[in-house]
KOLTIDREN-71400 format. One record per atom (N, C-alpha, C): residue in one letter; z, y negated, x. Coordinates in steps of 0.02 Angstrom, whole numbers, padded with zeros to 5 digits, always signed. Layout:
BEGIN
aZYX/...
// end
This chain:
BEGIN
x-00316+00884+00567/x-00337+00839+00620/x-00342+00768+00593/x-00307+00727+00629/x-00295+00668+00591/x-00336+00620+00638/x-00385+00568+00591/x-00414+00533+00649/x-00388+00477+00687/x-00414+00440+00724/x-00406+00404+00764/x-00362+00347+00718/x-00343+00277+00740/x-00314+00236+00704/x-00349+00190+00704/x-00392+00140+00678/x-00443+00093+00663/x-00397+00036+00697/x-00460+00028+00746/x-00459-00059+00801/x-00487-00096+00757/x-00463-00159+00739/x-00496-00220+00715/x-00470-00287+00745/x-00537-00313+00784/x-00527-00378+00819/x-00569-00434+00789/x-00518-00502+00787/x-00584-00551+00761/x-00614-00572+00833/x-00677-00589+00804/x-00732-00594+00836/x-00726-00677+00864/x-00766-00691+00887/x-00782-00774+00929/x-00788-00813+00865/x-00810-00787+00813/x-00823-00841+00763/x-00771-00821+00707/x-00737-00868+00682/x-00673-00878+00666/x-00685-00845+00587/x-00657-00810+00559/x-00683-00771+00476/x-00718-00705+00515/x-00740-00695+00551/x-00798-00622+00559/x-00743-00573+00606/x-00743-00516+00595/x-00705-00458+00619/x-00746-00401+00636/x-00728-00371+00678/x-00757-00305+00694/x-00697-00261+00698/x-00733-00200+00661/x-00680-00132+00641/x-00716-00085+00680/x-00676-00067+00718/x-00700-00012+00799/x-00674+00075+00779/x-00684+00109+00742/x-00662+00177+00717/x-00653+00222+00783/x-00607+00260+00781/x-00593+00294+00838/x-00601+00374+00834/x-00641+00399+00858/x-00651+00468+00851/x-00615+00508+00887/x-00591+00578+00842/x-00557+00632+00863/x-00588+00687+00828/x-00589+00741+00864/x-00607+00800+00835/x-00643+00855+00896/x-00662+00914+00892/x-00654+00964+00919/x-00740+00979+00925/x-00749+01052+00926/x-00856+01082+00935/x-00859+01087+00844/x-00819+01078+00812/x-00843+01108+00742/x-00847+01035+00713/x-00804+00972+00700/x-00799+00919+00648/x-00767+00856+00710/x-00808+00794+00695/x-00765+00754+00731/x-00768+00704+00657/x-00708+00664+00656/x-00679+00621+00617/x-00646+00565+00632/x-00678+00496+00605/x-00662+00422+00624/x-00621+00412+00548/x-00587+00358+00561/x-00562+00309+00495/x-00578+00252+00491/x-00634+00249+00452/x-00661+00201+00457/x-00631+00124+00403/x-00587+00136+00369/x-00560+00086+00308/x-00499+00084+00292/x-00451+00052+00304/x-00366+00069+00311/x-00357-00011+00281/x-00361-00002+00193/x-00337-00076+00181/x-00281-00106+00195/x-00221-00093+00205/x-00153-00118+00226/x-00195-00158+00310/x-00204-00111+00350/x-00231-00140+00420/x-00288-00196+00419/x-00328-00185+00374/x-00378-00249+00356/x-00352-00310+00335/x-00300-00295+00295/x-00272-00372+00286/x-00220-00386+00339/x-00201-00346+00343/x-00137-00374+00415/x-00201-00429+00468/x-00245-00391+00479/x-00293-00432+00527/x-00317-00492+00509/x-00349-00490+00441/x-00391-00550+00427/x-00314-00601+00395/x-00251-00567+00371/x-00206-00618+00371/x-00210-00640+00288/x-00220-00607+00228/x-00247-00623+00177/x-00275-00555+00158/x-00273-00551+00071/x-00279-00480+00032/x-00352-00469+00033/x-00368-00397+00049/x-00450-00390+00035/x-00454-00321+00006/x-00482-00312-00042/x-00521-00242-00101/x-00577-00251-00110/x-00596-00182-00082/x-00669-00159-00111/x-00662-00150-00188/x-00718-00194-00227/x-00704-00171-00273/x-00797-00185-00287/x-00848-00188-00243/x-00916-00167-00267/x-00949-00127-00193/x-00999-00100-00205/x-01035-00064-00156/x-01103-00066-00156/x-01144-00081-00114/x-01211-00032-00105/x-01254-00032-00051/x-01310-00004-00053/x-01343+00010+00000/x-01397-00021+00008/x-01414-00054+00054/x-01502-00072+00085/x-01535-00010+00117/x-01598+00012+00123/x-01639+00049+00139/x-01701+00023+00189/x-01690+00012+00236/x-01747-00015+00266/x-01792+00016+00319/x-01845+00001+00340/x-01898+00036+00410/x-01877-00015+00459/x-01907+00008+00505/x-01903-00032+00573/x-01932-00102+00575/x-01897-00145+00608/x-01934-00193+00601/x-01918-00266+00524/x-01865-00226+00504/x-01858-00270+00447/x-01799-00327+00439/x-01812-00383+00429/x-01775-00437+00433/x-01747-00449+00377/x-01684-00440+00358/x-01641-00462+00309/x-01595-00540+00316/x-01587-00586+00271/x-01555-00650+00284/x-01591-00716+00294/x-01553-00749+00296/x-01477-00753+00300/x-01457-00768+00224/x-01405-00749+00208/x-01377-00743+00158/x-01303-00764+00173/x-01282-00784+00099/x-01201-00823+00103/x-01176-00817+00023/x-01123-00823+00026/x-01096-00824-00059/x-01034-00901-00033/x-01043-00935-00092/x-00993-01001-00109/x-00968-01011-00132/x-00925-01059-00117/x-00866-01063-00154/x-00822-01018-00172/x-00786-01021-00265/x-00727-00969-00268/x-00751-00911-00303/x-00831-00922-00308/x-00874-00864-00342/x-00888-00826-00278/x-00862-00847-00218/x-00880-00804-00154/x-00880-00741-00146/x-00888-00693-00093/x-00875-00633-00080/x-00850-00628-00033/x-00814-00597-00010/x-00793-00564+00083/x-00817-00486+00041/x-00864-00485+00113/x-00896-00423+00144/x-00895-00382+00192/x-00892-00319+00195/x-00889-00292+00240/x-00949-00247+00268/x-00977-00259+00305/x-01018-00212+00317/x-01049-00155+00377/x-01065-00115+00372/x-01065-00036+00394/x-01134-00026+00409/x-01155+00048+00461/x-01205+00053+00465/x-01224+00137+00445/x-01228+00174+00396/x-01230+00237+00392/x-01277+00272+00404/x-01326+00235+00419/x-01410+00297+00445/x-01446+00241+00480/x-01478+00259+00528/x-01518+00221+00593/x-01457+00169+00642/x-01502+00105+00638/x-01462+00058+00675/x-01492-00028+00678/x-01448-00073+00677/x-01462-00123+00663/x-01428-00171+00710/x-01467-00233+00738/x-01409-00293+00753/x-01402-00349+00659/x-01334-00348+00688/x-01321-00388+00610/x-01268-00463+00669/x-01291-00509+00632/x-01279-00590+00641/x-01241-00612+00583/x-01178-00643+00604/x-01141-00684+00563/x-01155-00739+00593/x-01171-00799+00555/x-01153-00881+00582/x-01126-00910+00522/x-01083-00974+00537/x-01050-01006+00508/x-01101-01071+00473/x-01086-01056+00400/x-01151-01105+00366/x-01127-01138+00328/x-01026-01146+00346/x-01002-01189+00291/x-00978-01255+00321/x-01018-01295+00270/x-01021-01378+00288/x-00945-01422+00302/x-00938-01422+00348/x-00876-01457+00388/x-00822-01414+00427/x-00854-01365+00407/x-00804-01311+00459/x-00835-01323+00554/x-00786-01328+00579/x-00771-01334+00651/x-00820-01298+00687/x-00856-01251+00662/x-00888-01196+00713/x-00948-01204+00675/x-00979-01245+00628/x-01032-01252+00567/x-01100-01229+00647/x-01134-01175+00618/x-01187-01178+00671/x-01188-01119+00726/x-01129-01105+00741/x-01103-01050+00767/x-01139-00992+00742/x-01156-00923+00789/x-01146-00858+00778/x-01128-00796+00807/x-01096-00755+00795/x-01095-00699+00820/x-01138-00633+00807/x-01156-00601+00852/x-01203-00547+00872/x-01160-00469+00882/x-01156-00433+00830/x-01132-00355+00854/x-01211-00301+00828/x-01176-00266+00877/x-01231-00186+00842/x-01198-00147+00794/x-01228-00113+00745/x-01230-00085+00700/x-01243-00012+00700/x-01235+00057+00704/x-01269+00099+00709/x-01239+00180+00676/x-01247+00208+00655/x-01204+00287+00631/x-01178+00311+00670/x-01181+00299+00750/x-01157+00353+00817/x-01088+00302+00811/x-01065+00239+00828/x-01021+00202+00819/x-00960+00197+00753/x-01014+00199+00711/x-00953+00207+00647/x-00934+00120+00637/x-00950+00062+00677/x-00912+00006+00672/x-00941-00015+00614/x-00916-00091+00603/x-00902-00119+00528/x-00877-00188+00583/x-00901-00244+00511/x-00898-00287+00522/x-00889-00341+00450/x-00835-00363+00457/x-00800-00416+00390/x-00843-00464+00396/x-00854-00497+00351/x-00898-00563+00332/x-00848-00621+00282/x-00809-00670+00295/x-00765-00696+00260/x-00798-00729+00208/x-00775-00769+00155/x-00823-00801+00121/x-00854-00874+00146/x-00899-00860+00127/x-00937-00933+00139/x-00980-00909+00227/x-00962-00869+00252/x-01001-00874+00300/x-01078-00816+00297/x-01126-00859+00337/x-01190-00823+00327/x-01205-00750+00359/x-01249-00700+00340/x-01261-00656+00387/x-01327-00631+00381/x-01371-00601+00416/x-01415-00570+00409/x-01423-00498+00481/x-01481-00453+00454/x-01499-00407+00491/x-01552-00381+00495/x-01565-00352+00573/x-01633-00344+00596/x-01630-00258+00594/x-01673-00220+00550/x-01660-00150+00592/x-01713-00122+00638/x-01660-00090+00670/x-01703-00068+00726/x-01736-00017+00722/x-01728+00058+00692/x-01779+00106+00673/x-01784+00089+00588/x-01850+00167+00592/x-01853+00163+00524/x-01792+00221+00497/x-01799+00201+00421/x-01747+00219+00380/x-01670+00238+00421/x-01666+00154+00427/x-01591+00112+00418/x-01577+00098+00349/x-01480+00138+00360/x-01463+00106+00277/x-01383+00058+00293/x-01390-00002+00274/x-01329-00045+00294/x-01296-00034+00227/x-01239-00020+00232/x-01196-00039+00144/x-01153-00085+00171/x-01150-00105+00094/x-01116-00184+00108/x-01054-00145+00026/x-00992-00166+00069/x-00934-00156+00023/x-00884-00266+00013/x-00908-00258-00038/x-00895-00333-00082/x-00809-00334-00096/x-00801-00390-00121/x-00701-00412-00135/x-00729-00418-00221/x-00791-00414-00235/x-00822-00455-00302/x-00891-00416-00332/x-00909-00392-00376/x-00977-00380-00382/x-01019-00455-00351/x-01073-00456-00359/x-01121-00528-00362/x-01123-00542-00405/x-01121-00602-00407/x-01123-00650-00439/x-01178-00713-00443/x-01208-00719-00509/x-01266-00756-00497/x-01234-00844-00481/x-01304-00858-00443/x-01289-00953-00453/x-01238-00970-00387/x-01210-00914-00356/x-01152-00934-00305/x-01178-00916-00234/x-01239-00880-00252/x-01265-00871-00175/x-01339-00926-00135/x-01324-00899-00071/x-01368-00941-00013/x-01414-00894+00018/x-01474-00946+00021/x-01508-00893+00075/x-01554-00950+00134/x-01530-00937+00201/x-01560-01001+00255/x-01594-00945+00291/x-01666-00959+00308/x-01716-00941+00369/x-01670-00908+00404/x-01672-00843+00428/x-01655-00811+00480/x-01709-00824+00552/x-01740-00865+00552/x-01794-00867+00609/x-01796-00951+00612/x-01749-00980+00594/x-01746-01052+00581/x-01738-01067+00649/x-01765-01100+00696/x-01780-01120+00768/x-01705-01165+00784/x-01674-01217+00754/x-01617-01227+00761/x-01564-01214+00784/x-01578-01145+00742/x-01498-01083+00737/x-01517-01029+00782/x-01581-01032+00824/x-01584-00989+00875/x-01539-00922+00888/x-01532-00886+00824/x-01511-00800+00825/x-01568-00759+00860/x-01528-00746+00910/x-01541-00690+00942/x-01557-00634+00926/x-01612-00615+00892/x-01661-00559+00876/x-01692-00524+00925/x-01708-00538+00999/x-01750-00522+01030/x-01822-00503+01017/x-01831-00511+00967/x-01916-00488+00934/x-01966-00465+00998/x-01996-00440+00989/x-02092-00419+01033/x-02143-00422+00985/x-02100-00407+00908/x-02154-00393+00865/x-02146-00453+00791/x-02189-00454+00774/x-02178-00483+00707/x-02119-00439+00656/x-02070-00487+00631/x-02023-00436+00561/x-02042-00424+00510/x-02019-00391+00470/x-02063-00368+00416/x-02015-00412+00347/x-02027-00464+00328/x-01961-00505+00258/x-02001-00489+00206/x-01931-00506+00169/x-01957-00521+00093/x-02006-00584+00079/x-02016-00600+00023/x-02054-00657+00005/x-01975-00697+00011/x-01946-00699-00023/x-01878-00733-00041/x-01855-00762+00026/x-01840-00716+00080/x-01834-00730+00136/x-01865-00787+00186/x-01955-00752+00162/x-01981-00798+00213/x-01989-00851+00198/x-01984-00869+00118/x-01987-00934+00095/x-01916-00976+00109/x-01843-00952+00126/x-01805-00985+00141/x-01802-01032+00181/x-01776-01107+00162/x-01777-01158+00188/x-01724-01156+00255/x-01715-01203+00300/x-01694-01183+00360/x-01631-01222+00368/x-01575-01215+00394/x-01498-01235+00380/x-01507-01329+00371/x-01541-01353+00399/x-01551-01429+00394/x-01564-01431+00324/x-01635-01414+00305/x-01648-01401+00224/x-01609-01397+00177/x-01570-01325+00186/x-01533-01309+00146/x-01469-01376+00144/x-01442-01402+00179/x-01388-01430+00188/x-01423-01505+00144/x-01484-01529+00164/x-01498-01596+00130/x-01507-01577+00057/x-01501-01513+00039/x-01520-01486-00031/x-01446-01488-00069/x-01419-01466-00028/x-01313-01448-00054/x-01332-01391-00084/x-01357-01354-00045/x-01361-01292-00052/x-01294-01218-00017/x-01270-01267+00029/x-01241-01233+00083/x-01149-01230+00048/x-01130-01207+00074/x-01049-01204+00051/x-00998-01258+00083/x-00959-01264+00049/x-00917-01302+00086/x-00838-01283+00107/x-00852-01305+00163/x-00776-01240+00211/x-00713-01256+00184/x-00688-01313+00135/x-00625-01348+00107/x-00641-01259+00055/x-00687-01267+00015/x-00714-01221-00047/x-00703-01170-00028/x-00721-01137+00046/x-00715-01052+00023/x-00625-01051+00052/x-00597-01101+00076/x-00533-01091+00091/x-00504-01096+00044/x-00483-01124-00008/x-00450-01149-00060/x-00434-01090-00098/x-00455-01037-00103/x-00429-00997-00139/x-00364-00959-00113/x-00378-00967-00072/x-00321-00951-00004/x-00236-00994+00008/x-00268-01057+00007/x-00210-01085+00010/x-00171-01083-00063/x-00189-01052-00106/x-00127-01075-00167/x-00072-00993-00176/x-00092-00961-00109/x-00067-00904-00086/x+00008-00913-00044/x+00044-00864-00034/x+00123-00906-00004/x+00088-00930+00064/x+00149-00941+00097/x+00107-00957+00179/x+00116-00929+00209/x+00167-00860+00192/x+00158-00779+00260/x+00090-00757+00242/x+00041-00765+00169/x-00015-00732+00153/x-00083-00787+00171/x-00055-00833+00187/x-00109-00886+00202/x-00169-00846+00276/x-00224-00851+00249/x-00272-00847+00328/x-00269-00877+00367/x-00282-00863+00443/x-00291-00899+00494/x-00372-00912+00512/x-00400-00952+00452/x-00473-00970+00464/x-00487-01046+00471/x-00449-01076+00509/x-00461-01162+00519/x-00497-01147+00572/x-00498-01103+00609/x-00568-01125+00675/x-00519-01155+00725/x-00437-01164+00712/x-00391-01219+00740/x-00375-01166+00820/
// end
């Protein structure tokens, strides 16, 4: 039984993708495909390998982000939802890019199977919604120190759509994050020439289509 063939559409915000797994299967086993690297790059237009992994563990109620990696120490990420369920937020936090400020909003959850690319330089964070949610995040890069960002996910500005009722539950790290204005008067933030450049010294059938154009 062979599964479904993996949908991947980019999203409103120019770098972020959603991977839509398609289920097939019978009363005994159903089976999605959730990761088809040849089809991942055909989409995003540019080469992408997993080559790190891991998992967050969280309860209900817990606020992860925002987070970013820069420059050519960047990452493109992909990320998944394998136990509970989460909304996860991409916005665009690289300085002079066209859409700087921008975000997009998908759900996250194990009944779905979806996934969602994170290009480099752009921000993301996540809210989960029950307890013991586990998001894995599959990297192009292990981490790398000194190259990452972290801006207020509750930064009044950037008005992400959390829907809250209740207080979130952050890290210290988190709640101490400064808020995209901050971060930006700091040069803290990435710059969109920077996470492209690694890209362009690629032919130009392999070049991305991430100008925002």
């Amino acid at each position: 039984m062979e599964p479904g063939r993996l949908e991947i559409s980019e999203l409103a915000l120019p770098g972020a993708f959603l991977l839509s797994p398609r289920a097939v299967g019978d009363e005994v086993v159903v089976r999605y495909e959730t990761f088809r690297q040849d089809d991942v790059e055909d989409a995003i237009g540019r080469p992408f390998a997993i080559r790190y992994s891991d998992l967050s563990a969280a309860r209900r109620l817990v606020l992860r982000g925002i987070h970013g990696t820069s420059g050519e120490g960047g990452r493109a990420r992909l990320f998944d939802c394998v136990r509970g369920s989460a909304v996860h937020v991409v916005v665009d936090l690289r300085v002079g890019s066209p859409d700087y400020g921008l975000h997009e909003k998908v759900w996250l959850d194990h009944r779905n199977v979806s996934a969602v690319f994170v290009s480099e330089g752009l921000g993301h964070a996540w809210l989960a919604l029950e307890d013991d949610t586990v998001i894995a995040c599959h990297s192009s890069r292990p981490d790398t120190p000194g190259v990452g960002y972290t801006v207020s996910a509750l930064d009044p500005a950037l008005a992400l759509p959390w829907g809250l009722t209740e207080a979130p539950v952050m890290s210290d790290e988190d709640l101490a994050a400064p808020t995209a204005a901050e971060a930006l008067a700091k040069g803290l933030l990435p710059a969109y020439e920077d996470c492209l450049a690694p890209y362009e010294r690629l032919a130009p059938y392999d070049r991305p289509a991430l100008t925002g154009d």
